[in-house]
Backbone as a chain_set.jsonl record, in Angstrom:
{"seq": "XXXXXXXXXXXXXXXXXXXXXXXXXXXXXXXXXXXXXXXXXXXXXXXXXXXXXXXXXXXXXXXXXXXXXXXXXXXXXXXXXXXXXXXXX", "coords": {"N": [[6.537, 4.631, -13.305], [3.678, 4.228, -11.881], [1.505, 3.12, -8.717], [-1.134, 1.523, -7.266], [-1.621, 0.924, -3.524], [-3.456, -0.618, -1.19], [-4.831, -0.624, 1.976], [-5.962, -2.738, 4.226], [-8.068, -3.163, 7.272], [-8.349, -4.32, 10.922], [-8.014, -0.853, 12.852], [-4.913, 0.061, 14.563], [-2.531, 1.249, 16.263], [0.183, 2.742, 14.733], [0.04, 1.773, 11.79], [0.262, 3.718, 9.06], [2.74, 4.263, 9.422], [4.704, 2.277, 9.821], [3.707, 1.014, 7.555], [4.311, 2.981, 5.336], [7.592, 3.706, 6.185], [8.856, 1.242, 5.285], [7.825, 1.408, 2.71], [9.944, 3.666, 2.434], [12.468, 2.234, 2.826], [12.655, 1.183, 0.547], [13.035, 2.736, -1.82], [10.611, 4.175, -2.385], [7.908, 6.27, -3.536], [5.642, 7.942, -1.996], [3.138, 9.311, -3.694], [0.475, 10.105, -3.249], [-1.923, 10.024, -0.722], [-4.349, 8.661, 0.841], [-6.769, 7.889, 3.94], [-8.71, 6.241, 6.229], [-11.001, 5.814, 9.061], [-13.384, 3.216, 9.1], [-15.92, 2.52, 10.899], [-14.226, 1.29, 13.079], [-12.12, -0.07, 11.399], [-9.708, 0.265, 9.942], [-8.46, 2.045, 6.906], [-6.452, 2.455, 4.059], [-5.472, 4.009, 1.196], [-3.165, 4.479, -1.465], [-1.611, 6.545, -3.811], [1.718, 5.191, -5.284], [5.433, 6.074, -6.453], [6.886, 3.946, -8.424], [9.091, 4.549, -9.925], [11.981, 4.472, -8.825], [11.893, 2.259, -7.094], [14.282, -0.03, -5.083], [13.393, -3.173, -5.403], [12.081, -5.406, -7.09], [8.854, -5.934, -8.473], [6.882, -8.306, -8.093], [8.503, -9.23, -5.716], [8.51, -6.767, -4.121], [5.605, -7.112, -3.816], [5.167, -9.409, -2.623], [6.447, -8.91, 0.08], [4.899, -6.766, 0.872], [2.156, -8.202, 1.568], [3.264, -9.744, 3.76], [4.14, -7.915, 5.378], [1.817, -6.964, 5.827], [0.496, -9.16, 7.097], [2.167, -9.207, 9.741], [1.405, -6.913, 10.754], [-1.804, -7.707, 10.763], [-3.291, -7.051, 8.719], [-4.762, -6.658, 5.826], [-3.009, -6.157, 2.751], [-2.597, -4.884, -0.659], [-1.589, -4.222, -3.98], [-1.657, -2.867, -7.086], [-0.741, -1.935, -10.073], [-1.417, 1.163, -11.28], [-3.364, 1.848, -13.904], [-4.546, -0.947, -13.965], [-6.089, -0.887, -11.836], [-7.123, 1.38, -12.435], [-8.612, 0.547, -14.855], [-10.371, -1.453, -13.978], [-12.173, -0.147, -11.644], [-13.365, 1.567, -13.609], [-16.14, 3.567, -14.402]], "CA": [[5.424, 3.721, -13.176], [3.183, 4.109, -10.836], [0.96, 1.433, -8.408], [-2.115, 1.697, -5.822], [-1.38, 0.179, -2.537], [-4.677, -0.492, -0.006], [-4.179, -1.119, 3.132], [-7.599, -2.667, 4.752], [-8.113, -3.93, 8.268], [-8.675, -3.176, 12.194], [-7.692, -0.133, 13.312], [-4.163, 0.667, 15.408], [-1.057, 2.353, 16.142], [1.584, 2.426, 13.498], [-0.006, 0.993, 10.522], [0.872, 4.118, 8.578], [4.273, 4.566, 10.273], [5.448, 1.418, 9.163], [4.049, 1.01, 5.946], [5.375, 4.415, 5.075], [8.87, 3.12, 6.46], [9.064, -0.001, 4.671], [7.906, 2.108, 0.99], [10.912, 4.864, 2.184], [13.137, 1.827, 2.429], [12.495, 0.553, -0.931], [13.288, 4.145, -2.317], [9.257, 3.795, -3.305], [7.669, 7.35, -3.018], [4.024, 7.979, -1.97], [2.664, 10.537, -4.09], [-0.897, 10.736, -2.644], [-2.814, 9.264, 0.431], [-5.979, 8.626, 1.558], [-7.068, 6.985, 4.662], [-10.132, 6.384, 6.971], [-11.789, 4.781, 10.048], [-15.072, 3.081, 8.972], [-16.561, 1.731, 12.157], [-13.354, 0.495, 13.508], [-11.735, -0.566, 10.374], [-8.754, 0.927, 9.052], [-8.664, 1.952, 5.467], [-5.641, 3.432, 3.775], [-5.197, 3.92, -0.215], [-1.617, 4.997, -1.22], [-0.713, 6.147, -5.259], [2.842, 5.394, -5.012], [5.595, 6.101, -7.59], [7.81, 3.015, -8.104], [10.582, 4.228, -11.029], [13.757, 4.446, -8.209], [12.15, 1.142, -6.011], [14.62, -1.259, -5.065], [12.614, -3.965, -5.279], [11.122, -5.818, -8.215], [7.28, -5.848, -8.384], [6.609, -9.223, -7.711], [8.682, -9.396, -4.075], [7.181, -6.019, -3.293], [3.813, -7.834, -3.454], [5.32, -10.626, -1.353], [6.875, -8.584, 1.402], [3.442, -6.326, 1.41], [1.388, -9.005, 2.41], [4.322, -10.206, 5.046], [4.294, -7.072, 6.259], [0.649, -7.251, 6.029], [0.352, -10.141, 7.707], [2.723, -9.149, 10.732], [0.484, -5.808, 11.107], [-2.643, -7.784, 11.114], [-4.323, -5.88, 7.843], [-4.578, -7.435, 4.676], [-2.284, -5.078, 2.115], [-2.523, -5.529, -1.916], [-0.762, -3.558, -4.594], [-1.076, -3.289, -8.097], [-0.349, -1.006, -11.277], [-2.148, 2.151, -11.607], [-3.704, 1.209, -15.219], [-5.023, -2.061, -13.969], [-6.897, -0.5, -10.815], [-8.089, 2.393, -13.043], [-9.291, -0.399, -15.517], [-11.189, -1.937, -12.347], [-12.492, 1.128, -11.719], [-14.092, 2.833, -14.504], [-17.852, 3.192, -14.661]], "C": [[4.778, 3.953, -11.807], [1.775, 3.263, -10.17], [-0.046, 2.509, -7.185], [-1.812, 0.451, -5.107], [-2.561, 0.681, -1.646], [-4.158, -1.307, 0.931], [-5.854, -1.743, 3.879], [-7.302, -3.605, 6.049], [-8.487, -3.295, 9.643], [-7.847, -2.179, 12.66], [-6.332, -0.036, 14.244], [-3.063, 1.058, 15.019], [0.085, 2.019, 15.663], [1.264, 1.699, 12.015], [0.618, 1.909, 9.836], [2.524, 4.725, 8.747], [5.068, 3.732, 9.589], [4.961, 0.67, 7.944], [4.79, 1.867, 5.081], [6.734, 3.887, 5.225], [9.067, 2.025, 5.382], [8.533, 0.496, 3.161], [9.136, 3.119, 1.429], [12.579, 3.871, 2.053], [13.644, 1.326, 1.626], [12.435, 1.533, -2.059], [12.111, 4.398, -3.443], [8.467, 5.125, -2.599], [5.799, 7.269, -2.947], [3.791, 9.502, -2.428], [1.485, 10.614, -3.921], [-1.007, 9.305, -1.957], [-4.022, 9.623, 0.538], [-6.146, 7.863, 2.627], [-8.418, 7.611, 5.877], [-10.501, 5.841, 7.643], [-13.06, 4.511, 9.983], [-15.564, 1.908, 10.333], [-15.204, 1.01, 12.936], [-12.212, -0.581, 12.302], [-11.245, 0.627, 9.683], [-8.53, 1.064, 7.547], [-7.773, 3.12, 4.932], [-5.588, 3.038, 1.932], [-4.149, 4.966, -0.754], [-1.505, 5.0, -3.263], [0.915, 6.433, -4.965], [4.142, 5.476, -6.477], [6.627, 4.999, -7.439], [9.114, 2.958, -9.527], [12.052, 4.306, -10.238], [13.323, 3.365, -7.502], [13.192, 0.468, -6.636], [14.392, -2.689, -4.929], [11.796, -4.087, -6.117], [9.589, -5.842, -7.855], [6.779, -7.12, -7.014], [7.262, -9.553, -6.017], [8.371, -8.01, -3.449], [5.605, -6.522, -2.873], [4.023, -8.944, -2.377], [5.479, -9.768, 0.021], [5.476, -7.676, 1.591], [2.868, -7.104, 2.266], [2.437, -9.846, 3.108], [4.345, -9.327, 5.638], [2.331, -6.821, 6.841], [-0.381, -8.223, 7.45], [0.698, -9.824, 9.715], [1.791, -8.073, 10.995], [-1.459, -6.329, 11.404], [-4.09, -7.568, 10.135], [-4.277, -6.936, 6.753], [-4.044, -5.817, 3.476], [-1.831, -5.659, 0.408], [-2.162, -3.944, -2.406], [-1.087, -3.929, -6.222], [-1.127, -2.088, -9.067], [-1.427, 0.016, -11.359], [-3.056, 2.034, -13.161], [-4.811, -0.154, -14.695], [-6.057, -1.68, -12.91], [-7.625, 0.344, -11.296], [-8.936, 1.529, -13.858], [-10.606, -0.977, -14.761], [-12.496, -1.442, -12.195], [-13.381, 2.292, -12.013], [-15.623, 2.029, -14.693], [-17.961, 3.334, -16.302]], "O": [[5.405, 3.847, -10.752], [0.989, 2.774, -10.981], [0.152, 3.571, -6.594], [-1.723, -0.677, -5.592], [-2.767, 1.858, -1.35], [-3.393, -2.27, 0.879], [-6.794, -0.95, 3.94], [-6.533, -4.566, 6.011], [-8.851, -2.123, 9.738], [-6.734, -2.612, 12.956], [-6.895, -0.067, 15.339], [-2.615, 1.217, 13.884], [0.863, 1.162, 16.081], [2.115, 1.187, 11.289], [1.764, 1.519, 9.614], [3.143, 5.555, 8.081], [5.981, 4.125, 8.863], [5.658, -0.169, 7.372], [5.679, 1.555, 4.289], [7.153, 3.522, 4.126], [9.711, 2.481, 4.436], [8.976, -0.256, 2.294], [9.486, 3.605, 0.353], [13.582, 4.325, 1.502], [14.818, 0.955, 1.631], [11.877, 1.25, -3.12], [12.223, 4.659, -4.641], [8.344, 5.173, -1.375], [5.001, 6.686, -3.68], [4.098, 10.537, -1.837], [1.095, 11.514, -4.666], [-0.597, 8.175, -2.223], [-4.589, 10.7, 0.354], [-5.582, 6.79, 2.412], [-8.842, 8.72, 6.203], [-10.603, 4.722, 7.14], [-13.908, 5.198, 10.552], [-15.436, 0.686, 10.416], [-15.5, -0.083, 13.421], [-11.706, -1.665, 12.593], [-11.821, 1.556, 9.116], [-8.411, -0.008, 6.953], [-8.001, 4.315, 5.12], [-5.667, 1.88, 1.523], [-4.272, 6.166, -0.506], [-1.377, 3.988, -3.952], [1.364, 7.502, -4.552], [3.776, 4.943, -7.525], [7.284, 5.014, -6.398], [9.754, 2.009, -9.98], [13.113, 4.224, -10.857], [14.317, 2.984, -6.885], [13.363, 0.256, -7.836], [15.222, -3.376, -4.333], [10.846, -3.313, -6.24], [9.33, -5.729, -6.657], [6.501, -7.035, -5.817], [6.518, -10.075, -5.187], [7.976, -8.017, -2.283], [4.831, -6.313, -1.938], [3.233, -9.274, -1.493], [4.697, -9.948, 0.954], [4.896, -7.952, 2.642], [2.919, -6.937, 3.484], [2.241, -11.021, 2.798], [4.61, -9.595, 6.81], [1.87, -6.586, 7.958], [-1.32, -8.035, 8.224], [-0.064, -10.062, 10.652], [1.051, -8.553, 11.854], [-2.252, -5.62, 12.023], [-5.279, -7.74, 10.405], [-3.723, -8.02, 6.935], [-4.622, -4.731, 3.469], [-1.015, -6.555, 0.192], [-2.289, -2.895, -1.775], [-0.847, -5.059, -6.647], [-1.727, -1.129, -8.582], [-2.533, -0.491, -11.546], [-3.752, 2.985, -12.806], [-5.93, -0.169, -15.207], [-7.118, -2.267, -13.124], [-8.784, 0.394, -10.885], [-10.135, 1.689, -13.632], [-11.753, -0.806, -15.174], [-13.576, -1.971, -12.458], [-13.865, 3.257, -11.422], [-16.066, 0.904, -14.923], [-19.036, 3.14, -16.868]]}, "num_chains": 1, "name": "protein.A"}
């Protein structure tokens, strides 16, 4: 199964460090990145694969935005399917 994770907010050092960390501790793999500085505004978009996380869906989405929170960014997550749904022109 796999999920898009955005990362959106101001700009600094270690956002992808320790989001990265905190998906390698949850044995949650990032199979593609994207990220970007639009005017001072950090912007990361992550497809990640989540069939070995330890960590059910629903408290991945909690501790995101806790980790979110502590970083400053605002950080949402959800099913690859439902974001492509979103999505499509």
């Amino acid at each position: 199964m796999n999920a898009i994770i955005t990362v959106v907010g101001t700009d600094q050092v270690g956002i992808i460090a320790k989001v990265s960390n905190f998906l390698a501790q949850h044995s949650i793999n990032i199979a593609d990145i994207s990220q970007t500085i639009l005017s001072g505004n950090f912007v990361m978009m992550m497809m990640v694969e989540l069939s070995a996380a330890t960590i059910p869906m629903e408290e991945l989405r909690a501790a995101l935005e806790d980790l979110g929170s502590q970083l400053k960014v605002t950080i949402n997550i959800m099913h690859e399917k439902v974001f492509s749904a979103m999505h499509r022109i």
